[in-house]
C-alpha positions in Angstrom: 37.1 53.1 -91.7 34.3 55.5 -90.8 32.9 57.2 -87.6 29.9 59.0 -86.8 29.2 61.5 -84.2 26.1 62.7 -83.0 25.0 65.5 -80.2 22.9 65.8 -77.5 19.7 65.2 -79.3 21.9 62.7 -81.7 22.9 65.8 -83.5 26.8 65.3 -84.0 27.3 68.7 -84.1 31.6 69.7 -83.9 40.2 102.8 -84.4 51.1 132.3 -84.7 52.6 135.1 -83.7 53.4 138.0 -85.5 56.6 139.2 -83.7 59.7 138.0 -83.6 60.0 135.5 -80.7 56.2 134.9 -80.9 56.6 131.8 -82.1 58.9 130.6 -79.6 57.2 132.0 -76.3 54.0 130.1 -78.1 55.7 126.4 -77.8 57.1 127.3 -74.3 53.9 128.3 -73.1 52.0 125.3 -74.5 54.7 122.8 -73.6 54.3 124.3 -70.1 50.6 124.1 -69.8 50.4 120.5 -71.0 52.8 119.3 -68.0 51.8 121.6 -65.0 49.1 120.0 -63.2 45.7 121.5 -63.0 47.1 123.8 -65.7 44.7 124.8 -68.6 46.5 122.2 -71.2 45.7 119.3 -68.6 41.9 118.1 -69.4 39.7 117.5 -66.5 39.2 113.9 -66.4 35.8 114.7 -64.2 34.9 116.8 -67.2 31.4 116.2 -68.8 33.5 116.9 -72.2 36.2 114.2 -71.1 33.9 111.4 -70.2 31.4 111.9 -73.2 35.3 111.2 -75.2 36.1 108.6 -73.2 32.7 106.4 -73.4 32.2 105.6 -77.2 29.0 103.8 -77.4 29.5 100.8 -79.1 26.2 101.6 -81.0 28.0 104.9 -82.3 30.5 102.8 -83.8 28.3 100.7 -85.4 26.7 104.0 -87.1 30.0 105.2 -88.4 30.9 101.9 -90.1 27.4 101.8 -92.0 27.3 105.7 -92.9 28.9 105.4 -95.8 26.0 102.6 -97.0 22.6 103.8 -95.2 23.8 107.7 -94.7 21.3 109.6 -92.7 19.7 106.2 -91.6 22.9 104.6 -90.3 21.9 105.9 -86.5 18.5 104.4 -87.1 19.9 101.2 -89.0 22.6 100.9 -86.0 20.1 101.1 -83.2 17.7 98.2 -85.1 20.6 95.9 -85.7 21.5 96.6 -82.2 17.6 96.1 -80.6 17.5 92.5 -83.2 20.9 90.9 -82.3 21.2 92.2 -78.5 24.7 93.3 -79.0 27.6 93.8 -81.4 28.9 90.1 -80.4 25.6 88.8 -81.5 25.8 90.6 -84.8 28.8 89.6 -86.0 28.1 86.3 -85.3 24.9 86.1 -87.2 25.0 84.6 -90.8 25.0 86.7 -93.3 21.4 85.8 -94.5 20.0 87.3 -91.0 22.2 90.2 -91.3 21.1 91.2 -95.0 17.1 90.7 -93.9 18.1 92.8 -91.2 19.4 95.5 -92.9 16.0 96.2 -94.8 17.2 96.8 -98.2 20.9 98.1 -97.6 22.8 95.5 -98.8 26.1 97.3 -99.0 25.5 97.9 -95.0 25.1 94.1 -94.7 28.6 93.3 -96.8 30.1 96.1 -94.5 28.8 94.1 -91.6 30.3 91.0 -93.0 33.6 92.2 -94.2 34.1 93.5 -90.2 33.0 90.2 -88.7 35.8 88.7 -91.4 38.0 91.1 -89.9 37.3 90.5 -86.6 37.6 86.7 -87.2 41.2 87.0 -89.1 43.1 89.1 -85.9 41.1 86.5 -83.6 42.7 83.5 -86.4 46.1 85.2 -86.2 46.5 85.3 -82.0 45.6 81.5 -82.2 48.0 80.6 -84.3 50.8 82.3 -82.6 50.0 80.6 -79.3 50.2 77.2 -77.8 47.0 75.8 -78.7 44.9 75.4 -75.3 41.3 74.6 -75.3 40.5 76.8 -72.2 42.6 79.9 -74.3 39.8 82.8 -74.5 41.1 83.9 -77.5 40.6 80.3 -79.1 36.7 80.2 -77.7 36.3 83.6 -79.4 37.5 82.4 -82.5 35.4 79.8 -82.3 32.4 80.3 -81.3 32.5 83.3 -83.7 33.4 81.2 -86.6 30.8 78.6 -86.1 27.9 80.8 -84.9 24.7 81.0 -87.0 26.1 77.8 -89.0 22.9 75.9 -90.0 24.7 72.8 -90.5 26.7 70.5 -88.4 29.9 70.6 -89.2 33.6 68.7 -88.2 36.6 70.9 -87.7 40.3 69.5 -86.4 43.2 71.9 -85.0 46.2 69.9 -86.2 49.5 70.8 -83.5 52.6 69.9 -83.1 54.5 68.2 -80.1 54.7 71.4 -78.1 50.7 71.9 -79.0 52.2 74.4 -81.6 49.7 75.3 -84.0 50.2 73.3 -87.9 46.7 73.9 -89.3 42.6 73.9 -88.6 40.4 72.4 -91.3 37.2 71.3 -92.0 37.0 67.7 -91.8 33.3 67.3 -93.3 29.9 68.7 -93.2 26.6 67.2 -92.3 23.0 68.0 -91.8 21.0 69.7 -89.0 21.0 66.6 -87.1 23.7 64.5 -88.0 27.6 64.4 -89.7 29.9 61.7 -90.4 33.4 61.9 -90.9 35.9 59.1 -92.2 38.3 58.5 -89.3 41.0 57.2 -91.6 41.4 60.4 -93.8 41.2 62.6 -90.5 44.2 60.9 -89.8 46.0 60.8 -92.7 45.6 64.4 -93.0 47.5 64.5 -89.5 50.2 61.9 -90.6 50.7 64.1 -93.8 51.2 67.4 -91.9 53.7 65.7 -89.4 51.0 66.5 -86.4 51.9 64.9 -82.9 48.5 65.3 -82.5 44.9 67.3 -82.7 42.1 68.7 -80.8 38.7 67.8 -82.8 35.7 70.5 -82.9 32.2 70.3 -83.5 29.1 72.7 -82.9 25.9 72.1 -82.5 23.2 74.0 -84.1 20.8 73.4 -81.1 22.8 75.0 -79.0 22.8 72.3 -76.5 26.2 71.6 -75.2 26.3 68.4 -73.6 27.8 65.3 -75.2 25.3 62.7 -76.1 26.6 58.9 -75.4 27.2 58.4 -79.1 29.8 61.6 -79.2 31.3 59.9 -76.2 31.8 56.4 -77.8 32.9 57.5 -81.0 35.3 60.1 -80.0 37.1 57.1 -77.2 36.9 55.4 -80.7 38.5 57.9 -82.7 41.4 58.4 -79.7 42.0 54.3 -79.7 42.6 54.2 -83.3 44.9 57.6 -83.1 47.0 56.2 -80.4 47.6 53.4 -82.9 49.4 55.9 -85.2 51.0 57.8 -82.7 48.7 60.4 -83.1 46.7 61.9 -79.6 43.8 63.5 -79.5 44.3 65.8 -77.0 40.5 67.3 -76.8 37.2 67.0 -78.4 35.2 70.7 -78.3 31.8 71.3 -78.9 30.4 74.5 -79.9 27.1 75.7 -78.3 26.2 78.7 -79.6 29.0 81.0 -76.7 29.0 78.0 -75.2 32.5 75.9 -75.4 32.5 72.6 -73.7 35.6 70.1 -73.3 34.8 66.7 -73.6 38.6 66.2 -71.4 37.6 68.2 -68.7 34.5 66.3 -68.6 36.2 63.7 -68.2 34.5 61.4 -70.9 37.7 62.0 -73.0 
């Protein structure tokens, strides 16, 4: 049995004193300037020095990570990564092809990139997992819409879950074209039956970045749900990923 999806434009996208007792009056005195207000050990949070702590430019950051890659060019290399992509979201969501033509020759500054947006992507990974899955979590839209953005493909993605919408696993179902994927229905489910999943929530992007269902995502997902329910299996939602756009096919009511 086999199902194909299509998108909007029939794309199916889815950190001393000297002295005796010098010492001692040293810690006293400290210890009593860090706790008396207004005292000299109490920094002034109106303080040019404070604020300039306080307000670490996220472009700085950037700087430090590549320094060790593009050394005295890492402020300049920062600032042009920061002037291509818009901002550091935008960066690590870029593929890594983009990010190493954007580097200009620093491809140890590229890999840096990559490895953080890896990072990045794991801790997003890890909060999912540990939390009932729910398609309008923020931390779950992160993690998607990171994951999937820059993808040149479309591609099919399920979040297998248990009765209590516990998290079991997320895998790649299959992998189309720019315009089109198809998916076998019978070894999406299979894969569900095998992991002992009460259910799953189906994800596909769309390169074009349009978010809106097309009728032929509608059909073949009510398709997809009819033959699930056959199995005991629900589908509980159907996401499609827009570029940092996350639409629900439920709470569109098409589900």
């Amino acid at each position: 049995m086999a199902g194909q999806l299509s998108a909007h434009d029939h794309r199916f996208a889815y950190r001393a004193g000297n002295q005796p007792g010098d010492a001692e009056r040293s810690i006293r005195n400290t210890c009593v300037r860090a706790v008396i207000p207004g005292g000299v050990g109490v920094r002034d949070r109106n303080s040019a020095t404070y604020q300039e702590t306080s307000q670490v430019r996220p472009i700085s950051i950037l700087a430090t990570l590549l320094n060790p890659f593009a050394g005295n060019r890492s402020d300049a290399l920062a600032g042009q990564l920061i002037e291509r992509f818009g901002t550091i979201q935008r960066l690590l969501g870029a593929s890594d092809t983009q990010i190493e033509i954007a580097c200009q020759g620093h491809p140890g500054a590229a890999s840096r990139i990559s490895g953080a947006r890896a990072l990045v992507l794991a801790g997003l990974q890890e909060s999912v997992e540990r939390s009932r899955v729910d398609p309008a979590d923020p931390n779950l839209v992160r993690y998607l819409t990171l994951k999937f953005r820059g993808r040149p493909y479309e591609e099919l993605h399920a979040i297998f879950v248990d009765h209590d919408r516990g998290f079991i696993s997320e895998e790649r179902v299959s992998v189309g074209t720019t315009g089109r994927v198809k998916a076998r229905i019978s070894n999406v489910l299979r894969r569900a039956i095998e992991l002992g999943a009460r259910g799953l929530i189906l994800v596909h992007n769309h390169p074009s970045e349009v978010p809106e269902p097309s009728i032929e995502d509608i059909r073949s997902t009510k398709y997809i749900k009819m033959v699930a329910s056959a199995l005991d299996v629900e589908i509980f939602d159907h996401l499609i990923i827009a570029g940092t756009k996350v639409v629900s096919m439920r709470r569109l009511n098409v589900l």
